[in-house]
KEBADO-660990 format. One line per 2 residues: number of its first residue (from 1); their letters; for each residue x, y, z of N, C-alpha, C. Coordinates in pm, whole numbers. Example, Ala and Ser with C-alpha at 12.3 -4.5 7.8 and 13.67 -1.06 7.14 Angstrom:
BEGIN
1> as> 1319/-569/780/1230/-450/780/1320/-330/780; 1285/-225/708/1367/-106/714/1290/3/787
end
This chain:
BEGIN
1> xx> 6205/19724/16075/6335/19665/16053/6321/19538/15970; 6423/19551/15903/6428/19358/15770/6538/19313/15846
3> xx> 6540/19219/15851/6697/19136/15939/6657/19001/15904; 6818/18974/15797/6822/18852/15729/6907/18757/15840
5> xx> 6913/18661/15825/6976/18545/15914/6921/18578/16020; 6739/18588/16069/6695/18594/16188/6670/18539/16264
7> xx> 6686/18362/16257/6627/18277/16336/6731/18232/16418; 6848/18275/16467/6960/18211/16526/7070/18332/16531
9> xx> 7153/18356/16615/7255/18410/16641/7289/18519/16630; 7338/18635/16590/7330/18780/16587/7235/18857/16506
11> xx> 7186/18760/16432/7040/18809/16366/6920/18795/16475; 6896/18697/16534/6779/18693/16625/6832/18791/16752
13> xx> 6940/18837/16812/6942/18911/16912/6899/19034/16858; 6951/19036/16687/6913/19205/16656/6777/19210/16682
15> xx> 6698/19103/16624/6526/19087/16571/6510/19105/16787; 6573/19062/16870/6477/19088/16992/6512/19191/17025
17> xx> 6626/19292/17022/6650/19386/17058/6594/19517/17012; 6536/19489/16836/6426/19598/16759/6258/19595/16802
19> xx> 6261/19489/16847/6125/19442/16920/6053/19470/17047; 6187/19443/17060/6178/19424/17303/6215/19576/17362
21> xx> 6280/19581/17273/6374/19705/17356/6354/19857/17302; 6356/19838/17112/6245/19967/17078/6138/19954/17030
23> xx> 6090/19851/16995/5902/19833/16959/5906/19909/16831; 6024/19811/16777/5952/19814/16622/5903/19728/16596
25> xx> 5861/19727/16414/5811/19605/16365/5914/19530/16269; 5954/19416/16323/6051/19346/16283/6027/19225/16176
27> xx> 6032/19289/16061/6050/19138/15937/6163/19046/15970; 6158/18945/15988/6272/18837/16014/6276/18709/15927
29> xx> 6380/18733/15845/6394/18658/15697/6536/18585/15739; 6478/18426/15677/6597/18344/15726/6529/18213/15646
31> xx> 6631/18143/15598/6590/18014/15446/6555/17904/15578; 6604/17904/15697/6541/17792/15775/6412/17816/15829
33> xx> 6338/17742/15780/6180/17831/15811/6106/17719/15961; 6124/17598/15958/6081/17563/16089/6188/17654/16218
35> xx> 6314/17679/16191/6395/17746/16340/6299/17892/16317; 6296/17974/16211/6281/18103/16227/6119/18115/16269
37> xx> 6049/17999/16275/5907/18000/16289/5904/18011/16451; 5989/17886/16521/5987/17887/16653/6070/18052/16706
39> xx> 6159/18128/16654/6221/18206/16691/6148/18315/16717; 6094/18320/16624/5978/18452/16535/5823/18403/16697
41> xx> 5779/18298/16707/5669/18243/16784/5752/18318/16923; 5833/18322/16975/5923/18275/17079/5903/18457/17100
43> xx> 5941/18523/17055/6011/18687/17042/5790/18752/17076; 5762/18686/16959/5610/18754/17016/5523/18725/17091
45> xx> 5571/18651/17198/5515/18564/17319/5537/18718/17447; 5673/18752/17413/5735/18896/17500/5657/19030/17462
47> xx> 5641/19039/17308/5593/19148/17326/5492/19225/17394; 5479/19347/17461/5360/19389/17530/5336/19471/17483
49> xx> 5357/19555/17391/5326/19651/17282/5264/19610/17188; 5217/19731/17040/5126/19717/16930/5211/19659/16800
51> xx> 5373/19665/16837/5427/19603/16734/5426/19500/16732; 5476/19466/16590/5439/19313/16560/5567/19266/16472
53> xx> 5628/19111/16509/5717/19075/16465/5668/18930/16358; 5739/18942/16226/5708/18854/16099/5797/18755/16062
55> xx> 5799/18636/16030/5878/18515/15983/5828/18546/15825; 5940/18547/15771/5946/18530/15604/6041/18452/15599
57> xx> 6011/18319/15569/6142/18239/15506/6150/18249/15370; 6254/18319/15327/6356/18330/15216/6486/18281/15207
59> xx> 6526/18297/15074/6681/18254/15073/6740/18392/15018; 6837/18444/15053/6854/18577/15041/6965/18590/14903
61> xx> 7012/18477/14863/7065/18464/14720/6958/18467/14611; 6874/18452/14677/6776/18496/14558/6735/18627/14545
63> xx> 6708/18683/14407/6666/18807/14394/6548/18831/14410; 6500/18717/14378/6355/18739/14307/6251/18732/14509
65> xx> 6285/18637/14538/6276/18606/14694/6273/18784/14780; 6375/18811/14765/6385/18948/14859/6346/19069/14782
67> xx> 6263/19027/14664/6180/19095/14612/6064/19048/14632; 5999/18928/14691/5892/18926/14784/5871/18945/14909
69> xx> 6002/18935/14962/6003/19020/15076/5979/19150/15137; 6043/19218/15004/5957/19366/15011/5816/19396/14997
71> xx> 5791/19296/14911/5639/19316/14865/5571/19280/15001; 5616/19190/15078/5548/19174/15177/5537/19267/15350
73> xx> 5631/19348/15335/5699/19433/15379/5591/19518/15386; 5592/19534/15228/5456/19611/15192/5344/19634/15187
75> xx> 5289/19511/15203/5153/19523/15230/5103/19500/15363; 5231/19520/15457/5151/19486/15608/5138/19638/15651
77> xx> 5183/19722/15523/5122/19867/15589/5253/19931/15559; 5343/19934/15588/5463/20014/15612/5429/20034/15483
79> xx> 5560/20166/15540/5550/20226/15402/5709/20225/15344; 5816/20209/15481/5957/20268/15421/6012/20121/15549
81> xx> 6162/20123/15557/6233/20058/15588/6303/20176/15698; 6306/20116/15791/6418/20232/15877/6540/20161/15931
83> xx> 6545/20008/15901/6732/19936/15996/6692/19865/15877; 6767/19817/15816/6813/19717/15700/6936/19608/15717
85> xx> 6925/19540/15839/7051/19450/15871/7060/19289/15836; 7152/19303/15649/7183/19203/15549/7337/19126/15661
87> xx> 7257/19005/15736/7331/18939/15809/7321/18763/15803; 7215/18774/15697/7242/18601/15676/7365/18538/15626
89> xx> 7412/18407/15662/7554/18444/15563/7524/18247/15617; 7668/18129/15565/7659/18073/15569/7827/18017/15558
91> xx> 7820/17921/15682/8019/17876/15719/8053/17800/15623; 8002/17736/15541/8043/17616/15459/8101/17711/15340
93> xx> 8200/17590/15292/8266/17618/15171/8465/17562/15140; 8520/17586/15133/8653/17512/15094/8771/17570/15004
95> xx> 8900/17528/14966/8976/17588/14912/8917/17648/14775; 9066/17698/14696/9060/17770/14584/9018/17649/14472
97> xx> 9009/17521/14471/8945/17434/14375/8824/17328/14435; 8786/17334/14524/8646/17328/14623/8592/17288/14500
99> xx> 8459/17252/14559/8351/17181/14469/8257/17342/14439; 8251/17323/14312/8184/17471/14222/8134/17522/14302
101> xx> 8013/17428/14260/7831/17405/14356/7823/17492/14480; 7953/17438/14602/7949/17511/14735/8032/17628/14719
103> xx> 8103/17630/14589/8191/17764/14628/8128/17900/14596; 7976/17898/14490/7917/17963/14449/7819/17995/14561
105> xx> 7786/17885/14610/7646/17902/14679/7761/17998/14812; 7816/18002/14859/7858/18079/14967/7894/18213/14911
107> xx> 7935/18234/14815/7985/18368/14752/7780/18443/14710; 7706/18309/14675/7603/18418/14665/7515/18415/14750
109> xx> 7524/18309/14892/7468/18383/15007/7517/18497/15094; 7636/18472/15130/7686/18575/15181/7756/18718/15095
111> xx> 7778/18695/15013/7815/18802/14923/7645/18881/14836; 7654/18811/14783/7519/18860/14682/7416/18851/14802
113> xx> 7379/18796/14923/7265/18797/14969/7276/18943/15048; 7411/19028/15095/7392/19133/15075/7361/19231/15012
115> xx> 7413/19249/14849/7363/19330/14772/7264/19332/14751; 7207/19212/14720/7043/19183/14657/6961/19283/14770
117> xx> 6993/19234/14939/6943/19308/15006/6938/19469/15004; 7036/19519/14969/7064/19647/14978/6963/19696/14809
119> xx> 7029/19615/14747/6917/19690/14551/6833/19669/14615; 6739/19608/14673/6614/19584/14662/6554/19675/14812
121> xx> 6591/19731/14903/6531/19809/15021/6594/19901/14986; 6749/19925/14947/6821/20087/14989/6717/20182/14887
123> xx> 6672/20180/14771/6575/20230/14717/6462/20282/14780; 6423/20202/14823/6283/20244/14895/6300/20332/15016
125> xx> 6417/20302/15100/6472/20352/15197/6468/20521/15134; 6565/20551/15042/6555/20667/15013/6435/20704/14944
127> xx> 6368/20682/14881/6216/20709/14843/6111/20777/14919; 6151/20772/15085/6043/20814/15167/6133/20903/15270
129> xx> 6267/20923/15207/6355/21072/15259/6359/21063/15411; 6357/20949/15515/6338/20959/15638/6462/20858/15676
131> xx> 6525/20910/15782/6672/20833/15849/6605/20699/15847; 6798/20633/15812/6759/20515/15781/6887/20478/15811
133> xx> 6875/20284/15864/7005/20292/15901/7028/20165/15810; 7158/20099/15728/7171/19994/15657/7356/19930/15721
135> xx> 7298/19797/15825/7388/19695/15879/7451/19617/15782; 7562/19610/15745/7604/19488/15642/7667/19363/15738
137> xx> 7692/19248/15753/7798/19178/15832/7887/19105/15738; 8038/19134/15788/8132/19105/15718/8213/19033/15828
139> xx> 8335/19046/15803/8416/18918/15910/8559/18969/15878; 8594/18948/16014/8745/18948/16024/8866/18836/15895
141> xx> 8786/18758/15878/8807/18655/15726/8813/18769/15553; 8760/18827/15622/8711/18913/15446/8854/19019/15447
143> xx> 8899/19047/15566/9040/19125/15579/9179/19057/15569; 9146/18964/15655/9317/18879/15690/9300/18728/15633
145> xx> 9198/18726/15605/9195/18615/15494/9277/18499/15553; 9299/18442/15669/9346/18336/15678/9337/18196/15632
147> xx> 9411/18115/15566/9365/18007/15496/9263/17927/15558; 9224/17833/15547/9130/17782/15589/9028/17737/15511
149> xx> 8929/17825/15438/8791/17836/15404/8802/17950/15324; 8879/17936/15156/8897/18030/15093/8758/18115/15054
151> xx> 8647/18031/14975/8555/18055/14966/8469/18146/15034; 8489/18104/15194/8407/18200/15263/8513/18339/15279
153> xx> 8634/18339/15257/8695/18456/15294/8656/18532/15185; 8625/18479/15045/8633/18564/14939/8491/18657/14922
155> xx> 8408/18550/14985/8290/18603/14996/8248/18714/15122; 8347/18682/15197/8340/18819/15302/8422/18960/15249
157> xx> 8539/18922/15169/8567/19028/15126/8523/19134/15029; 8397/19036/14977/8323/19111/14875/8231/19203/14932
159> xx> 8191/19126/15051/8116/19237/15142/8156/19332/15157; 8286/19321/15227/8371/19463/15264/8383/19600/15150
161> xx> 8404/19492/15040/8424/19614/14938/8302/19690/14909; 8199/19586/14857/8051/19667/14821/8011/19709/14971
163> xx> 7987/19686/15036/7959/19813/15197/8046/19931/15198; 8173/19910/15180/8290/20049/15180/8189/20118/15047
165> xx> 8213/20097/14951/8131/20147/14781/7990/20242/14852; 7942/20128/14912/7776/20202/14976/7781/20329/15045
167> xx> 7855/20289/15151/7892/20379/15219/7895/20560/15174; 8012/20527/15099/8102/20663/14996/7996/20684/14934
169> xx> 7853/20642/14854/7779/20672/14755/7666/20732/14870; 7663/20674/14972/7553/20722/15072/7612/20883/15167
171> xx> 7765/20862/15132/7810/20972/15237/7831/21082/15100; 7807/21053/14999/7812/21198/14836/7684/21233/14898
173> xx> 7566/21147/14892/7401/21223/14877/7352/21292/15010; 7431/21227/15154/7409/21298/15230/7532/21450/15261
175> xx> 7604/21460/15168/7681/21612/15164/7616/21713/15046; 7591/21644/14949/7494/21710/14820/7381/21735/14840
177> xx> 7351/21658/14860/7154/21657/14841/7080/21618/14990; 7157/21615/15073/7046/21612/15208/7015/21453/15207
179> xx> 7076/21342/15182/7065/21222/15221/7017/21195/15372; 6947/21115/15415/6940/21073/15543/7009/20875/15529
181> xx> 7053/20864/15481/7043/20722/15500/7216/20716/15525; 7259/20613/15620/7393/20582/15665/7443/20473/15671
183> xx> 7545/20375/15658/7536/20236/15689/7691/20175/15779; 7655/20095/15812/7768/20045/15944/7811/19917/15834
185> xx> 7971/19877/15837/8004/19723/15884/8051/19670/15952; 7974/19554/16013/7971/19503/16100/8066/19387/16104
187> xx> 8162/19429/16213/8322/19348/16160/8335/19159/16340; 8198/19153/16309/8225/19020/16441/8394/18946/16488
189> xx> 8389/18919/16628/8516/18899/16650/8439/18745/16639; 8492/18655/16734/8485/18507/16760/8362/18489/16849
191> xx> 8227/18436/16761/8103/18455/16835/8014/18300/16842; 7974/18304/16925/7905/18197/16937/7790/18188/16877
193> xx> 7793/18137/16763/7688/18125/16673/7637/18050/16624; 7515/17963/16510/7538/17848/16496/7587/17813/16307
195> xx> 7644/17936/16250/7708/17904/16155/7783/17782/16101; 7843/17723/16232/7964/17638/16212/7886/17522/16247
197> xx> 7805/17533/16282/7674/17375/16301/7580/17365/16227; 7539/17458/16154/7467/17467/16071/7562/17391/15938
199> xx> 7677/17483/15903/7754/17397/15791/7791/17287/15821; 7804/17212/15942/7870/17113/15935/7742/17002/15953
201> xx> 7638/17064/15939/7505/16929/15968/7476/16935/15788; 7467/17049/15736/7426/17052/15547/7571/17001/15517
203> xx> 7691/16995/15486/7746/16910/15450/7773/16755/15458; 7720/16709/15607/7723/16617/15645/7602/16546/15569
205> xx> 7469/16617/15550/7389/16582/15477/7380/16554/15338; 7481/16710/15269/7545/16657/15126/7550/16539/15105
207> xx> 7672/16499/15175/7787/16357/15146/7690/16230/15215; 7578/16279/15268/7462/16136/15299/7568/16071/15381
209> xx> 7625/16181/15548/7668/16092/15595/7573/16166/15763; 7629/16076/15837/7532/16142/15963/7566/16214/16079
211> xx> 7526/16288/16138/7551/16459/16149/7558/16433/16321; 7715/16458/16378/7710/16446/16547/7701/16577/16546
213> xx> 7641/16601/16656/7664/16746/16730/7714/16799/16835; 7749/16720/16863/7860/16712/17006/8009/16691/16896
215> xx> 8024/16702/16763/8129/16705/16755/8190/16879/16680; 8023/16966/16647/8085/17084/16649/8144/17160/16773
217> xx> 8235/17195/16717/8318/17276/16840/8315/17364/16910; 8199/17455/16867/8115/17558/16955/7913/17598/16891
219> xx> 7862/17591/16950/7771/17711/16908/7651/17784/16977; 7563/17839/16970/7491/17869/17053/7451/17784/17244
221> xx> 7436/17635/17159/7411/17565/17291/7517/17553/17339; 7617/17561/17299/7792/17521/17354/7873/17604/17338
223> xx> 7868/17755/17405/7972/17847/17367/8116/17825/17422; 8196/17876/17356/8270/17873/17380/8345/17974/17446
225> xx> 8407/17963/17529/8450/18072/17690/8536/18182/17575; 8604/18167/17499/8681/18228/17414/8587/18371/17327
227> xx> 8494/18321/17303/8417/18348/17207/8291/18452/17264; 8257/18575/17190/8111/18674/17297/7979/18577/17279
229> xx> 7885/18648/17338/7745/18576/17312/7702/18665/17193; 7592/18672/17085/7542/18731/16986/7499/18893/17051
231> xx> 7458/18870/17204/7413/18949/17228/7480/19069/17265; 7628/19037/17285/7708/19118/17309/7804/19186/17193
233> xx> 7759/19133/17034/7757/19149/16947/7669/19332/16921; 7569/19265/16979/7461/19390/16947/7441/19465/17042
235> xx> 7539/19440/17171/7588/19580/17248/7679/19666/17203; 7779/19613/17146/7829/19629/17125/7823/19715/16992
237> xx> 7766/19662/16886/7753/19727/16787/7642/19881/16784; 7555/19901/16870/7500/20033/16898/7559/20078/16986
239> xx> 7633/20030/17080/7743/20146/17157/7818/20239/17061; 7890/20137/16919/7977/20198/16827/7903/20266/16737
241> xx> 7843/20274/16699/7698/20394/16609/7656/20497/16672; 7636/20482/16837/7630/20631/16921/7721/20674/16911
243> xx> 7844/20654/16918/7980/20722/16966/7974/20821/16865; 7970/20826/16719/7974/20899/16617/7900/20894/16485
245> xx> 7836/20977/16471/7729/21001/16340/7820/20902/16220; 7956/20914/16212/8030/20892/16076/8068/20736/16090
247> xx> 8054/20712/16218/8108/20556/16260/8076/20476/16108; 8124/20336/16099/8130/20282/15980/8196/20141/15966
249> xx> 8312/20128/16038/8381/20017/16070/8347/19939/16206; 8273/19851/16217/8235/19830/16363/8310/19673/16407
251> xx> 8441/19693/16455/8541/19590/16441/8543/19521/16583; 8446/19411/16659/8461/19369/16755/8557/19289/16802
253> xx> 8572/19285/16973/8672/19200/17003/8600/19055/17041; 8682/19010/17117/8597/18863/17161/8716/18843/17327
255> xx> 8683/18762/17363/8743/18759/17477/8859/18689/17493; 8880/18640/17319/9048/18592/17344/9127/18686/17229
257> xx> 9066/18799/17167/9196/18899/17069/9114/19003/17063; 9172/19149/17165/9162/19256/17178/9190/19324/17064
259> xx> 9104/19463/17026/9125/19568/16941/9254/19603/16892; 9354/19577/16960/9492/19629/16967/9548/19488/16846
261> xx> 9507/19396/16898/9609/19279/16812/9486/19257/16666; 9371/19300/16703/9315/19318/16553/9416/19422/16449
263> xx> 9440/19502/16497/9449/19631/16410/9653/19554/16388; 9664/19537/16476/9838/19444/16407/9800/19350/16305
265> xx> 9719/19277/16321/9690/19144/16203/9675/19217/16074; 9543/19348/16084/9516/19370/15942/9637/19462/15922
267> xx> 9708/19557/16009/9852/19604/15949/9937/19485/15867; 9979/19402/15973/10034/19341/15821/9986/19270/15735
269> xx> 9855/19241/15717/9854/19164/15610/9812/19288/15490; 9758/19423/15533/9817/19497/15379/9916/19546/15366
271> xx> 10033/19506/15428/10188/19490/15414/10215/19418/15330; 10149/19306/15333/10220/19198/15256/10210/19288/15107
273> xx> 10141/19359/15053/10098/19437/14942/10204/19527/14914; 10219/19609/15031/10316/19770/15039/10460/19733/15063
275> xx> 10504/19592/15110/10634/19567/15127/10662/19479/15062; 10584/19420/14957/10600/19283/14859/10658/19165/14907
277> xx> 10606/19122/15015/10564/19023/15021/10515/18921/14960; 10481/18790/15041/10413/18661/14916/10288/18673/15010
279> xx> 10203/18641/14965/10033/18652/14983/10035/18579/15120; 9931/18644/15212/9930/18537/15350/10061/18531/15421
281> xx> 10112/18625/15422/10263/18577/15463/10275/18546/15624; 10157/18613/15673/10121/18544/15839/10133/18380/15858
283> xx> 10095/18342/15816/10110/18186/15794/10198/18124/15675; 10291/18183/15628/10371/18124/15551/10527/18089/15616
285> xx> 10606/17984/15609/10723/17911/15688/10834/18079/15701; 10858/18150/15561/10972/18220/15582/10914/18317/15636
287> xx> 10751/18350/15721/10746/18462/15745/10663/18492/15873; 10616/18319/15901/10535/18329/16055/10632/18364/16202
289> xx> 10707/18357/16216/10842/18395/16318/10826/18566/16317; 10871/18605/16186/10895/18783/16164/10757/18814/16208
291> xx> 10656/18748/16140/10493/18813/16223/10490/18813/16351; 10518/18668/16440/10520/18710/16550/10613/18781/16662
293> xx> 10766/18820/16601/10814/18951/16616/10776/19043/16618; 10693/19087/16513/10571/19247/16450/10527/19218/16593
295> xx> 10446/19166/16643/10328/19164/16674/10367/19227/16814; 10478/19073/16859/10530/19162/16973/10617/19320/16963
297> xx> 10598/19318/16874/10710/19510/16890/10593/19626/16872; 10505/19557/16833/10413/19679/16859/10317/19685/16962
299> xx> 10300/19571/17004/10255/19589/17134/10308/19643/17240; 10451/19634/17245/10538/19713/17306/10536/19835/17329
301> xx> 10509/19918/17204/10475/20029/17169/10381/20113/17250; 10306/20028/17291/10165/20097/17370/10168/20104/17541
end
């Protein structure tokens, strides 16, 4: 297994759960290299098996990087890739005129640090013709786009699209030609992670100012009751991959907005499209009232 963003939060539960639980051999690639060192030290302290788990610190916007990753991949023997889960990603970023610098760097960690992942393993993956599974993580942001953090929404939605693209190109070769390879996206509800402490200690560092941590509002050490643990992330997400060979959308809840009021949010906001609407109209003055009318009438419904 390769699993990017491994040293912290739904990446490190994946990296203990490929380890601990099926005894693979787990590459764990993540640009923070003292956390992913202790994470990576921490995970092979448990193992009691012949597998073996690896710290590669990379930055996954780089191409050239997760093209040494493979190489390194490579020479510890393997020969093919069998889970491919492109989950590094990064909270920082800002409106539609944001500072360049951060609006790029989030569109090409989390956006491009998927693809890069996928050009550079889905190849090899099919090369050695043996099931294979490829995780993307995307976000409830990349759908309903709520204002906030344009940047990062745009960059989740890019995910969505190139994973949907993958998908359809992976589901032609396995109806034509006997493909084995399949891929999930991975749609997180409200998780306790340390995304949002992580951006708010590198910006704080940007602007050379100094970094509380008792003033982020949730993360690993401080979850929040609202919010799942990572780990229930990754129950969650192989419960939804057994259920059905074709599974694909893996849209979690969290413990404050059930499946039911997900699937109302993204109804209307590709309304706003099919009924011409003004963009965002969930949060816009002439139209937040009528949303939360929708919301209640279809809940009704059920």
């Amino acid at each position: 297994a390769v699993i990017t963003g491994a040293s912290s939060g739904i990446g490190l539960a994946m990296s203990k759960r490929c380890a601990l639980e099926f005894s693979m051999n787990v590459f764990c690639v993540d640009i923070d290299e003292a956390e992913l060192t202790q994470t990576v030290a921490a995970i092979q302290k448990e193992i009691t098996g012949n597998n073996e788990v690896v710290a590669i610190p990379a930055d996954v916007s780089n191409y050239k990087a997760l093209v040494d990753v493979r190489d390194v991949v490579l020479m510890s023997g393997a020969k093919t890739v069998h889970l491919l889960f492109n989950n590094a990603g990064t909270g920082c970023g800002g409106g539609a005129l944001s500072d360049i610098d951060i609006f790029q760097k989030v569109v090409q960690v989390n956006g491009f640090g998927v693809i890069n992942g996928c050009n550079i393993f889905v190849p090899l993956m099919k090369e050695m013709g043996e099931d294979g599974l490829i995780v993307n993580t995307g976000s409830k942001q990349g759908i309903t786009m709520p204002p906030g953090n344009l940047a990062y929404n745009v960059s989740k939605s890019m995910v969505k699209t190139y994973a949907e693209g993958l998908e359809h190109e992976l589901m032609k070769e396995r109806k034509d030609h006997g493909g084995k390879l399949r891929s999930a996206l991975l749609i997180p509800g409200w998780v306790n992670t340390s995304i949002l402490y992580k951006a708010t200690r590198d910006e704080c560092a940007l602007e050379k100012k100094p970094f509380d941590a008792d003033s982020v509002f949730f993360h690993e050490a401080k979850p929040a009751s609202g919010a799942w643990m990572p780990s229930q992330i990754i129950d969650f997400l192989l419960s939804e991959l057994q259920s059905s060979d074709d599974k694909f959308y893996v849209i979690c809840p969290d413990n404050d907005v059930d499946r039911e009021t997900d699937n109302i949010r993204m109804t209307w906001t590709m309304q706003d499209i099919t009924q011409d609407r003004v963009p965002l109209s969930r949060w816009h003055p002439d139209y937040s009232a009528k949303f939360t009318e929708y919301l209640e009438s279809e809940r009704k419904k059920d």
